[in-house]
The first five atom37 places (N, CA, C, CB, O) and aatype in JSON, in Angstrom:
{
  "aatype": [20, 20, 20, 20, 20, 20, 20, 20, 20, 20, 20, 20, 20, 20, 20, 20, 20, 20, 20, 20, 20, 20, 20, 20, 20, 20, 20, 20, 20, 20, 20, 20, 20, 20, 20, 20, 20, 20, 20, 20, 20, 20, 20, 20, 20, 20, 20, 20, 20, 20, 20, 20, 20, 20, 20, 20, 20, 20, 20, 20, 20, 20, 20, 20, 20, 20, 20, 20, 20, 20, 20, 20, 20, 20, 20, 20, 20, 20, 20, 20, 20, 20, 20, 20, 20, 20, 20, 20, 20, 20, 20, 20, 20, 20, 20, 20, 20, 20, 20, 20, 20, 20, 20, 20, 20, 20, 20, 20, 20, 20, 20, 20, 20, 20, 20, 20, 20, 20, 20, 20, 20, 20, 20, 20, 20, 20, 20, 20, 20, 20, 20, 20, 20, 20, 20, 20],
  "atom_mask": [
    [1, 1, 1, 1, 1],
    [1, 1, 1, 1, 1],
    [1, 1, 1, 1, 1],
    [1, 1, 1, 1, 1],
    [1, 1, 1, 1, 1],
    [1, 1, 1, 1, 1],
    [1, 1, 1, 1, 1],
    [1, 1, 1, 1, 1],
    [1, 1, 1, 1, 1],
    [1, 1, 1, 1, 1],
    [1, 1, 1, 1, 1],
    [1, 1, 1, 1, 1],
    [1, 1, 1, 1, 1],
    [1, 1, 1, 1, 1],
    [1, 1, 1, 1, 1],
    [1, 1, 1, 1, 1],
    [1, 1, 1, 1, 1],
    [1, 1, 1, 1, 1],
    [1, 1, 1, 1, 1],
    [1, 1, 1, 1, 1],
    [1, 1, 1, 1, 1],
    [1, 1, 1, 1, 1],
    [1, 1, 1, 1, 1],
    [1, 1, 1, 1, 1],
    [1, 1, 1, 1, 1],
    [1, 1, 1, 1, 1],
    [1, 1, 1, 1, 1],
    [1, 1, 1, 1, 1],
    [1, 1, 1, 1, 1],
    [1, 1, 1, 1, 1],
    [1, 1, 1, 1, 1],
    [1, 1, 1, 1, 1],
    [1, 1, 1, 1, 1],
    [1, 1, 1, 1, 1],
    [1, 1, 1, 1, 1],
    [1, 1, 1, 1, 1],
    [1, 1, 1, 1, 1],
    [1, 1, 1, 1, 1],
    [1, 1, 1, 1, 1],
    [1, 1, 1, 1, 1],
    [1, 1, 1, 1, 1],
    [1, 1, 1, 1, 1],
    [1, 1, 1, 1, 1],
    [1, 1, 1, 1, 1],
    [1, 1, 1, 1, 1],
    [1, 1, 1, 1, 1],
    [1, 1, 1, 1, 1],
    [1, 1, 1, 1, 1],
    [1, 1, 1, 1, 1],
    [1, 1, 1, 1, 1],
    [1, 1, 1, 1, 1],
    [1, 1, 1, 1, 1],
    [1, 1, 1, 1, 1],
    [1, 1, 1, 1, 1],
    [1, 1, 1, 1, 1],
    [1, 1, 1, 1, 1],
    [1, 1, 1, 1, 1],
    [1, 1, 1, 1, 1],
    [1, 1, 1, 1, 1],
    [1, 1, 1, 1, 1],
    [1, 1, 1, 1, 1],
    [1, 1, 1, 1, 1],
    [1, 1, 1, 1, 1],
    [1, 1, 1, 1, 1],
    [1, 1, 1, 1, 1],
    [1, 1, 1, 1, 1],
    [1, 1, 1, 1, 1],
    [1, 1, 1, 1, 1],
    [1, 1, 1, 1, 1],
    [1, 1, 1, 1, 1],
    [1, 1, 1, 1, 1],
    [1, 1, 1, 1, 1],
    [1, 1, 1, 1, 1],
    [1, 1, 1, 1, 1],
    [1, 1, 1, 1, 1],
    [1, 1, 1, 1, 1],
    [1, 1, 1, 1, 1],
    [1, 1, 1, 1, 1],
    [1, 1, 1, 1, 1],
    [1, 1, 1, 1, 1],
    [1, 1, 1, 1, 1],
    [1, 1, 1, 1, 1],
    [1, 1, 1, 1, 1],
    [1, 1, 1, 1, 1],
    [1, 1, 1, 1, 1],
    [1, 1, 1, 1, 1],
    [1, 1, 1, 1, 1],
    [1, 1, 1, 1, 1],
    [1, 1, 1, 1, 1],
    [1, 1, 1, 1, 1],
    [1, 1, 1, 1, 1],
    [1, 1, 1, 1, 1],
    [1, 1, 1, 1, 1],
    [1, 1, 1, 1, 1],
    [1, 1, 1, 1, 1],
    [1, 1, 1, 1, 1],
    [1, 1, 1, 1, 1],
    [1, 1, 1, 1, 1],
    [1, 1, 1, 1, 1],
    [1, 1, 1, 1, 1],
    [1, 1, 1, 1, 1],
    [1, 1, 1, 1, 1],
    [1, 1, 1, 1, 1],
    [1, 1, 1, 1, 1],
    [1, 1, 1, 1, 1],
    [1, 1, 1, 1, 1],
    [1, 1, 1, 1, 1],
    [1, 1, 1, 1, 1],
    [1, 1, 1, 1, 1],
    [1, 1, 1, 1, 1],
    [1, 1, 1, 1, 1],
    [1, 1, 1, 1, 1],
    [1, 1, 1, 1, 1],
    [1, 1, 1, 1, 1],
    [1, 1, 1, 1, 1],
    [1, 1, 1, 1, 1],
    [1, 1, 1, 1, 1],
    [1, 1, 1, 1, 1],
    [1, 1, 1, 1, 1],
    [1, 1, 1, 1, 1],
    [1, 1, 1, 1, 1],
    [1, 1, 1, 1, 1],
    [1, 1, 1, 1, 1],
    [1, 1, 1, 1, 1],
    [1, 1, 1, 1, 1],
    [1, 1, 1, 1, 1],
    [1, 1, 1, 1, 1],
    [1, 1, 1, 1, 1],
    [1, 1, 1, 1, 1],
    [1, 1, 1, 1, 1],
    [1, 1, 1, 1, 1],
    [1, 1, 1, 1, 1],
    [1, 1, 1, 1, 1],
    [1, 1, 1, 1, 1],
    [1, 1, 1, 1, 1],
    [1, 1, 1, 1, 1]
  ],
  "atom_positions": [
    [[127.66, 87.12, 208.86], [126.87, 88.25, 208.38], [127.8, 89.42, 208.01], [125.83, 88.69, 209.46], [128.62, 89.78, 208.85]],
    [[127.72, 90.07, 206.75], [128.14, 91.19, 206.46], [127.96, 92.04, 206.79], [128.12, 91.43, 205.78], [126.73, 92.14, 206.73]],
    [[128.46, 93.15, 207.29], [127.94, 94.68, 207.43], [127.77, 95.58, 206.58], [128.56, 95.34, 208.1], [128.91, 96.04, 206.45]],
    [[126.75, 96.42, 205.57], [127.59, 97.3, 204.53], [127.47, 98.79, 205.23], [126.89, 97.27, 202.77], [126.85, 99.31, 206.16]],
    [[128.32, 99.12, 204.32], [129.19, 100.48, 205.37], [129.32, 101.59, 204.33], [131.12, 100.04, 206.08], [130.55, 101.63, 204.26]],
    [[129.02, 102.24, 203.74], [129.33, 103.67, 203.11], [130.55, 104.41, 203.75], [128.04, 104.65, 203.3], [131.0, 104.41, 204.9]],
    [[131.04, 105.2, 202.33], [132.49, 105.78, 202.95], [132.46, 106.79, 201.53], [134.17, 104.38, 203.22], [131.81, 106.59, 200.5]],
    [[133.61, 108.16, 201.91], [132.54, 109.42, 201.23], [134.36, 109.77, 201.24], [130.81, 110.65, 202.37], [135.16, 109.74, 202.18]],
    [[134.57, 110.18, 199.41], [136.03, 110.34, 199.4], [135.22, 111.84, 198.9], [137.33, 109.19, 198.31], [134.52, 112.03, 197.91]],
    [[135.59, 112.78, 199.97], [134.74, 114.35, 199.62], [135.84, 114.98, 198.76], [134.32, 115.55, 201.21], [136.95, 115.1, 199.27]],
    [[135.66, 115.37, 197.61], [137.07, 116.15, 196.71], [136.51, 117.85, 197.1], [137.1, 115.71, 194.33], [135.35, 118.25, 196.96]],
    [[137.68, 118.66, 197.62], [137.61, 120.07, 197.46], [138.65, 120.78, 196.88], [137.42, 120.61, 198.55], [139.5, 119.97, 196.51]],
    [[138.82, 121.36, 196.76], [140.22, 122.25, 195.82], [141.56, 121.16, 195.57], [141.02, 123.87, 197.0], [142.64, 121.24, 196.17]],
    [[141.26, 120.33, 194.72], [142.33, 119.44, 195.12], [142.8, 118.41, 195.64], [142.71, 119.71, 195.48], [143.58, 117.67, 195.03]],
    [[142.24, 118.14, 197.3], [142.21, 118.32, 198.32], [140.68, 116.77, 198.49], [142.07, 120.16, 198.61], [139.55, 116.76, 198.02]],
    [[141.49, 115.62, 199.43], [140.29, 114.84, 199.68], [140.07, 115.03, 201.07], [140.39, 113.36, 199.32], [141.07, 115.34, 201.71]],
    [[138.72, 114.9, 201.83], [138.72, 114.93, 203.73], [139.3, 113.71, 204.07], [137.06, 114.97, 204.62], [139.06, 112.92, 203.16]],
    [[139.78, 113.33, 204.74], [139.87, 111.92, 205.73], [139.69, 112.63, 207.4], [141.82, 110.93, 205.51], [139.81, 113.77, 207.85]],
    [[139.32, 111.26, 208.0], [139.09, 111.51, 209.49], [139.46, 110.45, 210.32], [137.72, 111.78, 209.8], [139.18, 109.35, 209.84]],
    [[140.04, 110.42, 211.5], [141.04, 110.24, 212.82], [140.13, 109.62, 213.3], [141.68, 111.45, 213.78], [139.15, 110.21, 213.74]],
    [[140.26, 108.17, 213.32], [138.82, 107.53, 214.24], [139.14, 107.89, 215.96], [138.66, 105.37, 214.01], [140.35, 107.98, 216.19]],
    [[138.34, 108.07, 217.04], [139.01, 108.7, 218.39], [139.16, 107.75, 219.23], [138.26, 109.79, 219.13], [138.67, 106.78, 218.65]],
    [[139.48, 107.48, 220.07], [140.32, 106.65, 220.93], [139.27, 105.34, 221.4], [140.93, 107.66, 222.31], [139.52, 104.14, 221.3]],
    [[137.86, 106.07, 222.0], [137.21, 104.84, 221.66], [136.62, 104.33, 220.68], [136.56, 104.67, 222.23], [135.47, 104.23, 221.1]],
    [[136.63, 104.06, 219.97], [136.4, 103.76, 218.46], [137.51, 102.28, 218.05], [136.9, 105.43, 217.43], [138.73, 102.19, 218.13]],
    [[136.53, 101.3, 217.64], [137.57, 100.02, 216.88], [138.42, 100.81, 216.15], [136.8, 98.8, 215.74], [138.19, 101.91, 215.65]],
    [[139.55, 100.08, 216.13], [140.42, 100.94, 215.19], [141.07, 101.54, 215.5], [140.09, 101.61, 214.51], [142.06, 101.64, 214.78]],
    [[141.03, 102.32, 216.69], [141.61, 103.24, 217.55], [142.75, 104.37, 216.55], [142.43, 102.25, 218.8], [143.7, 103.87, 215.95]],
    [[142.48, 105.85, 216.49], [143.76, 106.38, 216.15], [143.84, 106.25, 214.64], [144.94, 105.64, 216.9], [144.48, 107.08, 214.0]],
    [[143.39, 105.53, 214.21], [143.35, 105.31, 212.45], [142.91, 106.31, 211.82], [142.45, 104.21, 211.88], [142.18, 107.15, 212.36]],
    [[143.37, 106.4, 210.33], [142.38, 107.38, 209.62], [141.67, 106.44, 208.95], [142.97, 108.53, 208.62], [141.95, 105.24, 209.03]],
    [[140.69, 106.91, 208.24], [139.89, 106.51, 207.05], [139.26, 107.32, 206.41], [139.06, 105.7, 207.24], [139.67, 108.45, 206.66]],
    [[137.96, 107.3, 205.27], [137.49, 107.78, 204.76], [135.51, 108.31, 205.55], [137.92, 106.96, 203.64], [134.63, 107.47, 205.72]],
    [[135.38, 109.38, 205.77], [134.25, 109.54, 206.72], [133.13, 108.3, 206.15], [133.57, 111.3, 206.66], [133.13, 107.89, 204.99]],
    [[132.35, 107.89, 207.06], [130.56, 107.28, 206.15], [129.84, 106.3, 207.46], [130.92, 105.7, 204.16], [129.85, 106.69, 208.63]],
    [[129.4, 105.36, 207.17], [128.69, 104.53, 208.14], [127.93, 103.82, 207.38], [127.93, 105.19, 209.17], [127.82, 103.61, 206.17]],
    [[127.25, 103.37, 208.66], [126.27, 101.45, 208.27], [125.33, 102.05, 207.85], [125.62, 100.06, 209.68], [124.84, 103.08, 208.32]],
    [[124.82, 101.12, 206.41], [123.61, 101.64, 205.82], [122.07, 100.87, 206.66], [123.77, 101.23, 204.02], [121.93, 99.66, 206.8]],
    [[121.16, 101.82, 207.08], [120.43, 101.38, 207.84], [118.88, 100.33, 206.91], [120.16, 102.79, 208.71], [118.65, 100.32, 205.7]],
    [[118.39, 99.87, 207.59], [116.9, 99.18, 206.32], [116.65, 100.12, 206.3], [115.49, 98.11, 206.54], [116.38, 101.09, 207.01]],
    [[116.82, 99.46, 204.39], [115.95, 100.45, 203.91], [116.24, 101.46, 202.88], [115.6, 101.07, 204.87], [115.59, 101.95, 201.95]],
    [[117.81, 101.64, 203.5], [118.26, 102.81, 203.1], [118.82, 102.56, 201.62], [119.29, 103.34, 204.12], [118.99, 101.45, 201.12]],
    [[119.07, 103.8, 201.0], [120.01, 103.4, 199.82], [121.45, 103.98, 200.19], [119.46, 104.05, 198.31], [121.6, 104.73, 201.16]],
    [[122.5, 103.6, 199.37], [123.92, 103.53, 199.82], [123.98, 104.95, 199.48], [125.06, 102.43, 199.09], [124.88, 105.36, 200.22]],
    [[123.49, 106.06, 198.72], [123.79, 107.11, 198.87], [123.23, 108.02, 199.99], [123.65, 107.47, 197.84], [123.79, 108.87, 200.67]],
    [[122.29, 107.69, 199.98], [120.98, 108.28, 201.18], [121.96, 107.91, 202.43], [119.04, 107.18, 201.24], [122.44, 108.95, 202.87]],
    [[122.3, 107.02, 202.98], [123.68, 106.67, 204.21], [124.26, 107.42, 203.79], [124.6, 105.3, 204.41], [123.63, 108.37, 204.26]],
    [[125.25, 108.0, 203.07], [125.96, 108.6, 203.02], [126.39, 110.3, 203.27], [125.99, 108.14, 202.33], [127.39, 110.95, 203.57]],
    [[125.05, 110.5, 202.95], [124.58, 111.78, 202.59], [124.13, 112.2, 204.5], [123.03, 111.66, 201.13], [124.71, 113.1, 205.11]],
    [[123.36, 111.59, 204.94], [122.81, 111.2, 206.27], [123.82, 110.74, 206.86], [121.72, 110.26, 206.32], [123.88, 111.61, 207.73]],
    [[124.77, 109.99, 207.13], [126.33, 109.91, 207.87], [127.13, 110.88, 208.12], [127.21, 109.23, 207.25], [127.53, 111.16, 209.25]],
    [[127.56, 111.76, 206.51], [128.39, 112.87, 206.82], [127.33, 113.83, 207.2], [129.36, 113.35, 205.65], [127.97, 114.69, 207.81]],
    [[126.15, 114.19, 207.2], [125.6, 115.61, 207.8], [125.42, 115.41, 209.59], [123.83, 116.03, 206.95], [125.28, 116.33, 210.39]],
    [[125.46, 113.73, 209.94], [125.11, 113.83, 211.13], [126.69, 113.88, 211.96], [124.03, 112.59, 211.46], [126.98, 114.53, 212.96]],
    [[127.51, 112.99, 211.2], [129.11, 113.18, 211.94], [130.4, 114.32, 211.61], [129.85, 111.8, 211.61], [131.51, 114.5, 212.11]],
    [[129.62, 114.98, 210.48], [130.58, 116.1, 209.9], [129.49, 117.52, 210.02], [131.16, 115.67, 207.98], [130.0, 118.64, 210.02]],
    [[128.51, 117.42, 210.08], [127.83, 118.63, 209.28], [128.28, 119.58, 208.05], [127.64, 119.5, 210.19], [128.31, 120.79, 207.85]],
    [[128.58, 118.49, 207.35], [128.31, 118.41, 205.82], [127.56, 118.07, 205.03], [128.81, 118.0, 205.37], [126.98, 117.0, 205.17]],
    [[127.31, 118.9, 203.88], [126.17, 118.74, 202.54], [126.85, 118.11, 201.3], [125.53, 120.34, 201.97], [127.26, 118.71, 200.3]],
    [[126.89, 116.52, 201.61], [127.27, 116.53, 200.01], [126.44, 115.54, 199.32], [128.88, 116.15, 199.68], [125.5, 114.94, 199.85]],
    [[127.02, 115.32, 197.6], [126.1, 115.0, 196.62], [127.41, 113.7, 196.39], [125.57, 116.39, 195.25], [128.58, 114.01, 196.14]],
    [[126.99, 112.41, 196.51], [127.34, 111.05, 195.7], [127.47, 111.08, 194.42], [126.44, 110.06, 195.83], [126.5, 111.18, 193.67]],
    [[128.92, 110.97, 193.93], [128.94, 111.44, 192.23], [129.11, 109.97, 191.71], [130.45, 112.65, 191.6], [128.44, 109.62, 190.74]],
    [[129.98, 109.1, 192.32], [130.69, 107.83, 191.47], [131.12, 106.68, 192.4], [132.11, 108.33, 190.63], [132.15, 106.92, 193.04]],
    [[130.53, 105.46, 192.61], [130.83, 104.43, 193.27], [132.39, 104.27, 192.54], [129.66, 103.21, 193.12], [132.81, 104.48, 191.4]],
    [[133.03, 103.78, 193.87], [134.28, 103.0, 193.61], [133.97, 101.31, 193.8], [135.5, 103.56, 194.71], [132.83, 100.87, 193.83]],
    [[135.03, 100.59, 193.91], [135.21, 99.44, 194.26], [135.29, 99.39, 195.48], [136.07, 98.94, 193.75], [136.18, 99.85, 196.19]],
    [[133.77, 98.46, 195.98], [133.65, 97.98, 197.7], [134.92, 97.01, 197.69], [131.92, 96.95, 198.26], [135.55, 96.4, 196.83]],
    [[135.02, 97.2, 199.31], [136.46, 96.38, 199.86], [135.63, 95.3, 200.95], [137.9, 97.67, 200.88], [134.59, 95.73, 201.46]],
    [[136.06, 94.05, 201.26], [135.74, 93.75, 202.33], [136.48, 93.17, 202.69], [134.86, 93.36, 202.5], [137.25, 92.36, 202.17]],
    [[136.26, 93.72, 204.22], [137.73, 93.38, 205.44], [136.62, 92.83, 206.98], [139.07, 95.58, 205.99], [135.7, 93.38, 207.6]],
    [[137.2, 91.73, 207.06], [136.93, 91.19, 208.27], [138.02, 91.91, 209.36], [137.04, 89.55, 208.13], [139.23, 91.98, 209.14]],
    [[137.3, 92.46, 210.64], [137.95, 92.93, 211.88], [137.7, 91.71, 212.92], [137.27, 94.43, 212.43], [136.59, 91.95, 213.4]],
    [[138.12, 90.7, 213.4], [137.7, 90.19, 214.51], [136.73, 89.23, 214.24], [137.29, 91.11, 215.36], [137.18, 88.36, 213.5]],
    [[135.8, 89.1, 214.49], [134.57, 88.49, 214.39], [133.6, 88.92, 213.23], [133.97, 88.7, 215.62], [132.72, 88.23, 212.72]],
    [[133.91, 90.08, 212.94], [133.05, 90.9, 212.07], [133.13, 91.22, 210.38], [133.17, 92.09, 212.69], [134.22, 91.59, 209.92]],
    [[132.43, 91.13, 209.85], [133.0, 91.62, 208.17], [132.14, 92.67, 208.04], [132.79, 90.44, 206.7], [131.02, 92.9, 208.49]],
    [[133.06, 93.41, 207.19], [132.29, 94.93, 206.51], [132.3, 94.66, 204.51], [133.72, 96.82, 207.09], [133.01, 93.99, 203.76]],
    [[131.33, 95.41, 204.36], [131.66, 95.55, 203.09], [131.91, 97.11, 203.0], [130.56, 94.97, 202.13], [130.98, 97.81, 203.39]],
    [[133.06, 97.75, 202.55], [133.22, 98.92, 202.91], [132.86, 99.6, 201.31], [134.74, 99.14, 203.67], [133.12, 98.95, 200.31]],
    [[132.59, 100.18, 201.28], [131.44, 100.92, 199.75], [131.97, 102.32, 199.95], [129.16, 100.92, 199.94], [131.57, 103.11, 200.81]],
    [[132.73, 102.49, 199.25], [133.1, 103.81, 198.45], [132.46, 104.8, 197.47], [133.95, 103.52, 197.82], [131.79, 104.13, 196.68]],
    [[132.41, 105.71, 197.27], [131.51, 106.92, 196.76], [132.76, 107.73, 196.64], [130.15, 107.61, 197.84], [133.45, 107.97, 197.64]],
    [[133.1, 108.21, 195.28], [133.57, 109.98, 195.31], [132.16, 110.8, 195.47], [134.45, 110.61, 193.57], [131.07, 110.27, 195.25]],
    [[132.36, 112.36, 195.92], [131.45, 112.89, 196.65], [131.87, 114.73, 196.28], [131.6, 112.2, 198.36], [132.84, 115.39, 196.67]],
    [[131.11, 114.99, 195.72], [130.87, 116.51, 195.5], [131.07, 117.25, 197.08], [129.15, 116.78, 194.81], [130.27, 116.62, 197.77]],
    [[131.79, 118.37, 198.04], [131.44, 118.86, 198.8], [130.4, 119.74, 198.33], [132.33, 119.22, 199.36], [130.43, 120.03, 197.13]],
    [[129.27, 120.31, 199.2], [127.94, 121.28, 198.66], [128.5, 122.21, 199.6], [126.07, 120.77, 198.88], [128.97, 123.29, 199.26]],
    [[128.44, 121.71, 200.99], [128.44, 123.61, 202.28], [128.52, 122.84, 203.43], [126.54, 125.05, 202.47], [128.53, 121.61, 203.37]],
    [[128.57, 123.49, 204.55], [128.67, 123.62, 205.85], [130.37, 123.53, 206.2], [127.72, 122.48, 206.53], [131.25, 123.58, 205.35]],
    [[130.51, 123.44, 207.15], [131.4, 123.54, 208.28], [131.59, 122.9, 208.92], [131.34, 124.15, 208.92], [130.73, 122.59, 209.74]],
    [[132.83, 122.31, 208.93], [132.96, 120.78, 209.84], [133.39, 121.1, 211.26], [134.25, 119.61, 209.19], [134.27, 121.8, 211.77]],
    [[132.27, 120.18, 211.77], [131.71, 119.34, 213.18], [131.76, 118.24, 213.57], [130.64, 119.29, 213.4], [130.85, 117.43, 213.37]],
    [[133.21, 117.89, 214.4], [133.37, 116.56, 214.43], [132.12, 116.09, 215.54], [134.99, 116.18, 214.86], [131.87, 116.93, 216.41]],
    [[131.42, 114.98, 215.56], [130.72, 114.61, 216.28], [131.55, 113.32, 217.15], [129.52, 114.4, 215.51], [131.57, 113.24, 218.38]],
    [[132.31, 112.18, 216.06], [132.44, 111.27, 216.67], [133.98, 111.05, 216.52], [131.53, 110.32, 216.3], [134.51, 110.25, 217.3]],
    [[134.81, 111.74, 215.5], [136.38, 111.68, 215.27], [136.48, 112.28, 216.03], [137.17, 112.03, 214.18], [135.72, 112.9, 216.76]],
    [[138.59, 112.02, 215.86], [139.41, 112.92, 216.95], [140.0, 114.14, 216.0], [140.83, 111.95, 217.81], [140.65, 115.11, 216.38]],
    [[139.69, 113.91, 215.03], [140.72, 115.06, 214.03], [139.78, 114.74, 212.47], [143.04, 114.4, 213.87], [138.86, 113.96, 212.22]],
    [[140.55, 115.81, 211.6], [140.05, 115.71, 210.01], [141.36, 116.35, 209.41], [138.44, 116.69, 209.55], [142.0, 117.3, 209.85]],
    [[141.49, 115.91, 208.76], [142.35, 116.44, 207.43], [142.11, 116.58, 206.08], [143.26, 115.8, 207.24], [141.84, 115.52, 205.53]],
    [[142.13, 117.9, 205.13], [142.02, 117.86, 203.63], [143.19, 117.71, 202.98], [141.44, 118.99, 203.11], [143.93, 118.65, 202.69]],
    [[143.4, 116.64, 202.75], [144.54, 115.9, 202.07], [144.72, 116.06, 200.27], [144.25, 114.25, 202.48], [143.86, 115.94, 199.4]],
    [[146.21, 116.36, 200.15], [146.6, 116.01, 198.47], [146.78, 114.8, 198.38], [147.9, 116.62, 197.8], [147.42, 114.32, 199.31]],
    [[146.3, 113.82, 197.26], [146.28, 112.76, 197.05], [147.64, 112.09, 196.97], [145.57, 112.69, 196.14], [147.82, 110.89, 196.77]],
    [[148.48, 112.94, 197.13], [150.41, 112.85, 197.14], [150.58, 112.45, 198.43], [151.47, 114.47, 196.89], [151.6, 111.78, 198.54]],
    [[149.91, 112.62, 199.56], [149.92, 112.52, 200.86], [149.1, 111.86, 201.32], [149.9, 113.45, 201.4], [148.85, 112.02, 202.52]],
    [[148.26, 110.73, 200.44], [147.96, 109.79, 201.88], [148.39, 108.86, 201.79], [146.73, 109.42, 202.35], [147.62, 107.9, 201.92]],
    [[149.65, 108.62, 201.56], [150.24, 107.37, 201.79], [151.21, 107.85, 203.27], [151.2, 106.77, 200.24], [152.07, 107.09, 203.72]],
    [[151.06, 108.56, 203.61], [151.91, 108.8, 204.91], [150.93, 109.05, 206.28], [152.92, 110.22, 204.64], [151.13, 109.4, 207.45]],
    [[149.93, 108.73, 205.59], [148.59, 108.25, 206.98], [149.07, 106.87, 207.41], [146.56, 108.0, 206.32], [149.85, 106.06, 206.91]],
    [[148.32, 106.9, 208.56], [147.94, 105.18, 208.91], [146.27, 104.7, 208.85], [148.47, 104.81, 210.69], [145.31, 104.82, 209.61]],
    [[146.44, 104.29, 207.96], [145.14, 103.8, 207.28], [144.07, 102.43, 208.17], [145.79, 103.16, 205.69], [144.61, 101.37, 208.47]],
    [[142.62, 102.67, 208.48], [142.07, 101.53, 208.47], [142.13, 100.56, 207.56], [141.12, 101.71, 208.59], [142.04, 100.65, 206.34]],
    [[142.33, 99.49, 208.31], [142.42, 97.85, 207.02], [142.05, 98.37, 205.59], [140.91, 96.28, 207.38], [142.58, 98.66, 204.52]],
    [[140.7, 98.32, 206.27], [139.24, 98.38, 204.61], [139.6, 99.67, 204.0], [137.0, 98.58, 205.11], [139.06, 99.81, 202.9]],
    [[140.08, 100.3, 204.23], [140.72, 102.06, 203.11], [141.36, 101.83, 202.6], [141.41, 103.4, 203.48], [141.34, 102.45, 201.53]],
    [[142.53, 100.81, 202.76], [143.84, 100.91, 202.23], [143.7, 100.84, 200.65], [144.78, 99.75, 202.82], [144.31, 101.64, 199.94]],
    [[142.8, 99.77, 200.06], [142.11, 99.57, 199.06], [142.13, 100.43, 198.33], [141.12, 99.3, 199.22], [142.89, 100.76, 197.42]],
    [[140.79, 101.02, 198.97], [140.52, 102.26, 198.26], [141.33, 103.36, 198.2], [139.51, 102.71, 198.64], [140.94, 104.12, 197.31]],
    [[142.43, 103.81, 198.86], [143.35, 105.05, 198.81], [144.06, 104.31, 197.69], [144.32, 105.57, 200.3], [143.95, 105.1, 196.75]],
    [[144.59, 103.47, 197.34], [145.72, 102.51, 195.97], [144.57, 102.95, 194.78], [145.98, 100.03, 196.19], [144.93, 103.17, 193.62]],
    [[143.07, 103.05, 195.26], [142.55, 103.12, 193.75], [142.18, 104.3, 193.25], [141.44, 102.34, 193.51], [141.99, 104.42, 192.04]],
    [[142.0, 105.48, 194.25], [142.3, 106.83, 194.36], [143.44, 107.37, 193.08], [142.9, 107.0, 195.92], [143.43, 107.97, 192.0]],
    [[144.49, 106.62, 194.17], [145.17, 107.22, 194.04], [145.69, 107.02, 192.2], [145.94, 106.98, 195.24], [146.32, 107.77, 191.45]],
    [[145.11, 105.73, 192.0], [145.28, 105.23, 190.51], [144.6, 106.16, 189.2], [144.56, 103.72, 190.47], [144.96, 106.47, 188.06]],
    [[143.25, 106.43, 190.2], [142.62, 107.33, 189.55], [142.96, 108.61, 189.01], [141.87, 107.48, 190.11], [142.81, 109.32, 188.01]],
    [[143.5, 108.57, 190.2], [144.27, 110.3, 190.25], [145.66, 110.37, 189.02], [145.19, 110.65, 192.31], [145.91, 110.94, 187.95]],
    [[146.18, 109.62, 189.78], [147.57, 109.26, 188.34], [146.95, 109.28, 186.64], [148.33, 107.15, 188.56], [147.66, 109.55, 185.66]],
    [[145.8, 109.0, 186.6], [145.32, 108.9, 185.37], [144.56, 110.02, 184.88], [144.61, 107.83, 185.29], [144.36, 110.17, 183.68]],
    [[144.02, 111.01, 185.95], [143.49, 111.13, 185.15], [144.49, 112.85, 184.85], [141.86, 110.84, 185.46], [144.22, 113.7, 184.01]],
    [[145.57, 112.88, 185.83], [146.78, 113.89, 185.96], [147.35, 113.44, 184.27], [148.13, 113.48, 187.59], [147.44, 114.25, 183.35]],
    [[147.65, 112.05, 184.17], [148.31, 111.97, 182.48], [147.4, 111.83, 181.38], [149.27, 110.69, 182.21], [147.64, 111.28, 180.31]],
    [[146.46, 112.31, 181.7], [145.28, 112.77, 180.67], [144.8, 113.88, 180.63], [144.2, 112.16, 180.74], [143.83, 114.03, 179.89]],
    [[145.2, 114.84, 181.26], [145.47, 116.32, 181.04], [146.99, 117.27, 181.15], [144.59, 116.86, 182.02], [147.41, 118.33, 181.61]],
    [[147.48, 115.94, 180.29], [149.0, 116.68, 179.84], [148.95, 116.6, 178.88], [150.33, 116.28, 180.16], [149.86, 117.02, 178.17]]
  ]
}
């Protein structure tokens, strides 16, 4: 059985969030991209939107699916579902991380990444390269 999982690349000045999964947490110590399991029912933005306000207390708006990743942990598979993500407001409240960072896209290759991100930070970051030599 698959799991699907929402994950929220929030862009602010520049600047993407990532978050420090905390000690008890699979994964332990990792970063990744904030989001969670989409519940019945739900739609993959509606999780998303409802993930970061309940583990960040953040408001944001789902602009652009990326390419889902899927990574088996153990026993388990995820389909990990990517979203770039408008920030709207609030003030971050970690509920369930150990840390957050607003990262330049120059700098997350010097994280230590969950499995299922790694993906998506290479396609970020592809993005980013492109769309930097398309406004020169």
């Amino acid at each position: 059985m698959i799991t699907k999982v929402t994950c929220a690349l929030i862009e602010q000045y520049g600047r993407v969030l990532i978050t420090q999964r905390s000690e008890t947490m699979p994964q332990a110590m990792l970063w990744e991209f904030p989001g969670g399991k989409i519940e019945e029912g739900e739609t993959e933005e509606a999780c998303l939107v409802r993930e970061i306000q309940e583990e960040l207390n953040l408001s944001i708006t789902p602009l652009q699916r990326l390419t889902p990743v899927l990574q088996t942990y153990g026993d388990k598979t995820i389909e990990l579902i990517p979203y770039l993500c408008q920030y709207n407001s609030g003030a971050i409240r970690l509920a369930e991380h150990r840390s957050y960072h607003w990262v330049q896209p120059h700098d997350m290759t010097s994280y230590n990444w969950c499995q299922a991100d790694i993906p998506i930070v290479q396609e970020y970051l592809a993005m980013a390269a492109e769309q930097f030599l398309g406004n020169k």
